[in-house]
C-alpha positions in Angstrom: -18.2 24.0 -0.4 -20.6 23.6 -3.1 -19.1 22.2 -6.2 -21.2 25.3 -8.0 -19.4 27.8 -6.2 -15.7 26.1 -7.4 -16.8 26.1 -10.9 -17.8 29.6 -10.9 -14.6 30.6 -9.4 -12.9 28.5 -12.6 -15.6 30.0 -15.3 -14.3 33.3 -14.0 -10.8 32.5 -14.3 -11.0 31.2 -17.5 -11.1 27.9 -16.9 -13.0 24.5 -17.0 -12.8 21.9 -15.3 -13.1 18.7 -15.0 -15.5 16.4 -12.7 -12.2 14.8 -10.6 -10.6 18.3 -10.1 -13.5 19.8 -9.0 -13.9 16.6 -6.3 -10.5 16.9 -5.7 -11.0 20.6 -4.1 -14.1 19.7 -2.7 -12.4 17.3 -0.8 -9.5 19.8 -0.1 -11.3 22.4 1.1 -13.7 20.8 3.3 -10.3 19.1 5.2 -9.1 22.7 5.4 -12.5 24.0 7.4 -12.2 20.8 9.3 -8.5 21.2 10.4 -8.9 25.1 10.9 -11.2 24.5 13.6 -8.1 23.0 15.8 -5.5 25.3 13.9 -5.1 28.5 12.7 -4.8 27.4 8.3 -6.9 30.4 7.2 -9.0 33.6 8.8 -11.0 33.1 5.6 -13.9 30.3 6.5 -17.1 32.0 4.1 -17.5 30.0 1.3 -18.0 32.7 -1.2 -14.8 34.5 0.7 -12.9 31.5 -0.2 -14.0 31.1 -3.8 -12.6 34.5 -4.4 -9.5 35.3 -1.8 -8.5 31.4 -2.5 -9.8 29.7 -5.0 -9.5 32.6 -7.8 -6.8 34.2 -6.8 -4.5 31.1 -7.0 -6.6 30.1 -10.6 -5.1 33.3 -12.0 -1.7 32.5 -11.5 -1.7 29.5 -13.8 -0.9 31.2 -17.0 2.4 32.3 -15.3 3.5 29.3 -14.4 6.3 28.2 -16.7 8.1 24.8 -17.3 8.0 21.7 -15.3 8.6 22.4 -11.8 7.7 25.1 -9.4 8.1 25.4 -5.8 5.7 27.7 -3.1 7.4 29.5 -1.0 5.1 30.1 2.8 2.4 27.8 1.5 0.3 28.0 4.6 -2.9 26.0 3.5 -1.5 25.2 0.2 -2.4 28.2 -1.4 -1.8 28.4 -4.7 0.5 25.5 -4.6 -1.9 22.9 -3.9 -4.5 24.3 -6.4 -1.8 24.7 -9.1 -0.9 20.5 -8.5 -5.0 20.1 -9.0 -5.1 21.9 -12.3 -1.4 20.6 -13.9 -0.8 17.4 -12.7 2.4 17.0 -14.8 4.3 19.8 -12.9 6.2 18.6 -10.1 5.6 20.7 -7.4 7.4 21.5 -3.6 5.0 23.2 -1.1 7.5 25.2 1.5 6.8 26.6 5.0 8.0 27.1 8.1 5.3 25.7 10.1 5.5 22.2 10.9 1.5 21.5 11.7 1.0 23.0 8.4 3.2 21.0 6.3 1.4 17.6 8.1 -1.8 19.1 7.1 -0.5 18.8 3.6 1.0 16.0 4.2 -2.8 14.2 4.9 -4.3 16.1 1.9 -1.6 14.8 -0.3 -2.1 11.2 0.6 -5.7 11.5 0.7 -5.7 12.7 -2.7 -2.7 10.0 -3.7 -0.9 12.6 -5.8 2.3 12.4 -6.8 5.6 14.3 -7.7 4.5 16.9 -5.0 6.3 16.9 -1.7 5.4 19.5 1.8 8.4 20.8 2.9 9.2 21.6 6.3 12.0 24.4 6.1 13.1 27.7 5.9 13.6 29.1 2.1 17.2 31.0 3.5 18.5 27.8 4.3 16.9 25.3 1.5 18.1 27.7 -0.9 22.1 26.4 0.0 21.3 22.6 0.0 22.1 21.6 -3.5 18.4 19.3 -4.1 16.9 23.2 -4.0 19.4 25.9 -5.1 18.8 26.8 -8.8 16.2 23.6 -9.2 12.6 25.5 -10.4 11.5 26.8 -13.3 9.1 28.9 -11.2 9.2 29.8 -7.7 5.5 31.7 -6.0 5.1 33.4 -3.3 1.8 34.7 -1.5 1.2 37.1 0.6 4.6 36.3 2.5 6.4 39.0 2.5 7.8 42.6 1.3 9.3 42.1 -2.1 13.2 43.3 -1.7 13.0 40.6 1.2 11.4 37.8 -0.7 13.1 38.4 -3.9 16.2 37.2 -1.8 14.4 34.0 -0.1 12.9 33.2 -3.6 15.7 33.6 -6.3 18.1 31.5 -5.1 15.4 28.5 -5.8 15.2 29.6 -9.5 17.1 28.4 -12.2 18.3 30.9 -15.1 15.7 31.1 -17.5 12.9 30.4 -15.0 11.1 33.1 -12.9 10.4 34.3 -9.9 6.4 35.1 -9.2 5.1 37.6 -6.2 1.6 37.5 -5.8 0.8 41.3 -4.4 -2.1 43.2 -4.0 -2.5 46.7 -4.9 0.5 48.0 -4.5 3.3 45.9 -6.9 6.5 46.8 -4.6 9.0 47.0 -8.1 10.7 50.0 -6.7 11.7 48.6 -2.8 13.2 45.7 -5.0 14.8 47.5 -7.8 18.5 47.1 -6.0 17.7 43.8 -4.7 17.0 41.8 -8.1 19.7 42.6 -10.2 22.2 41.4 -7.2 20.7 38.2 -7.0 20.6 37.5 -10.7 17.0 38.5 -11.8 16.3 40.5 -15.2 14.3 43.5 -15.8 10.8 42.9 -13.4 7.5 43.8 -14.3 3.8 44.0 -12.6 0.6 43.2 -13.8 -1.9 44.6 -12.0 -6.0 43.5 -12.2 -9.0 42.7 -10.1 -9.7 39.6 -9.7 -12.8 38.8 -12.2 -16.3 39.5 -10.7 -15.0 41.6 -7.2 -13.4 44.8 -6.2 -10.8 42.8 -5.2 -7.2 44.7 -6.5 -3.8 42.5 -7.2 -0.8 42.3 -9.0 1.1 40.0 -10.0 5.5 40.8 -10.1 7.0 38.3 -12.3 10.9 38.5 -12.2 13.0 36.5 -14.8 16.3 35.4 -13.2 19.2 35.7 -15.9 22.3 34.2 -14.2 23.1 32.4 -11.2 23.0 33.8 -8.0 25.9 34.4 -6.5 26.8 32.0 -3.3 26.1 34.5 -0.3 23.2 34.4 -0.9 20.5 34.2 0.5 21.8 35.5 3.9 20.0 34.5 7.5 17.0 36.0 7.8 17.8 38.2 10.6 20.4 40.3 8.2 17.7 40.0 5.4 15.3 41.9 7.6 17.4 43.7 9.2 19.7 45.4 5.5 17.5 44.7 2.9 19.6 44.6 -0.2 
C-alpha cells in the first residue's frame, strides 16, 4: 500500500500523521496481504478498498476512545485495535478473538513492530469477561462488525469499568432498539448512535456508544449458546 493512499485516508479523518506511523501501517498492511494469501484475515485486498473499509473506518473511532485502556472485542486482522495502538501509543490495548491463527498473526505484527503494553488474546469474551484480569478492567471496550447489538452488549459490558464505555461500530442501521432491554440489565446508561458516512464515500455507519453506570451483575455474561439463543 502506497504510503499516499494511508495519508489520505488520515487527512480525511482528520488526522496527520507522522513518518513512523505511517511506516508502521505500511508494514502492517503489507503482512496482512501477505498472510491472507494462506488465511482467510480479510475479503478486502484493493488498496483503495482497504484505505476506506479499514483504514478510515477504524481512524474515525479515535475520538471515542476514552481513558487509558481499551480492549477489541473479535479483532480479526486487528481492526481497529491495531490501528488505534498506531495512533496512541500510551493506551494499553488487548486485541480479543476467538481464532487462534489470527491472534498468532498479531502476535508477529506486534513483535515486528516491538510495541508494547498491547497483548493478542486468544479467548472467548463470555468467558474472559469472569476471570478477574478482564471483568470491569477497560475504560473502553470496541467491537466491529461482530455481532447484533443486544448480543454484544452482553459479551462487551462485562469488560467495562463504570464510567468507561462500551463502543459498537454499526453500519447503517444503529440497532438502539434490539438492545434497549439488554443495556440497562447489564449496567449500561442511556445509549446513543451517531450516524455518518465515512469522509469521501457513500459508505453509511454509526457508531453506538453505551456508557456503563454500575457494575454488572455476576451472571453475567451467560454462555454463548443462551446468549444467542434468549437474548436479554
Amino acid at each position: 500500500m502506497k504510503i499516499q493512499t494511508i495519508e489520505f485516508a488520515a487527512e480525511r479523518a482528520g488526522l496527520e500523521l507522522s513518518s513512523e506511523t505511517l511506516e508502521q501501517i505500511q508494514l502492517y498492511i503489507a503482512r496482512l496481504l501477505e498472510k491472507n494469501k494462506v488465511m482467510n484475515l480479510t475479503a478486502i485486498t484493493e488498496e483503495n478498498e482497504i484505505a476506506d473499509s479499514h483504514l478510515l473506518d477504524s481512524f474515525l473511532l479515535l475520538p471515542y476512545v476514552r481513558g487509558t485502556s481499551m480492549i477489541d472485542v473479535g479483532t480479526g486482522a486487528g481492526f481497529p485495535g491495531l490501528l488505534v495502538k498506531l495512533l496512541r501509543p500510551e493506551l494499553n490495548v488487548v486485541l480479543l478473538d476467538s481464532t487462534k491463527k489470527r491472534i498468532s498473526f498479531l502476535e508477529e505484527i506486534i513483535d515486528e513492530l516491538a510495541l508494547s503494553q498491547i497483548t493478542a488474546v486468544h479467548g472467548r469474551a463470555e468467558e474472559l469477561a469472569h476471570k478477574p484480569e478482564y471483568r470491569e478492567q477497560f475504560d473502553t471496550a470496541v467491537a466491529r462488525a461482530v455481532s447484533a447489538l443486544d448480543i454484544l452488549v452482553e459479551l462487551c459490558l462485562p469488560l467495562v469499568r463504570p464510567g468507561g464505555r462500551f463502543l459498537a461500530m454499526k453500519g447503517k442501521e444503529d440497532e438502539l432498539e434490539l438492545a434497549a432491554k439488554a443495556i440497562p440489565l447489564l449496567g449500561g446508561g442511556k445509549a446513543t448512535a451517531d450516524h455518518y458516512l465515512l469522509p469521501g464515500t457513500d459508505i453509511q455507519r454509526s457508531m453506538v456508544i453505551v456508557p456503563k453506570e454500575k457494575p454488572t451483575k455476576q451472571r453475567y455474561p451467560r454462555p454463548f449458546a443462551a446468549i444467542k439463543k434468549f437474548p436479554l
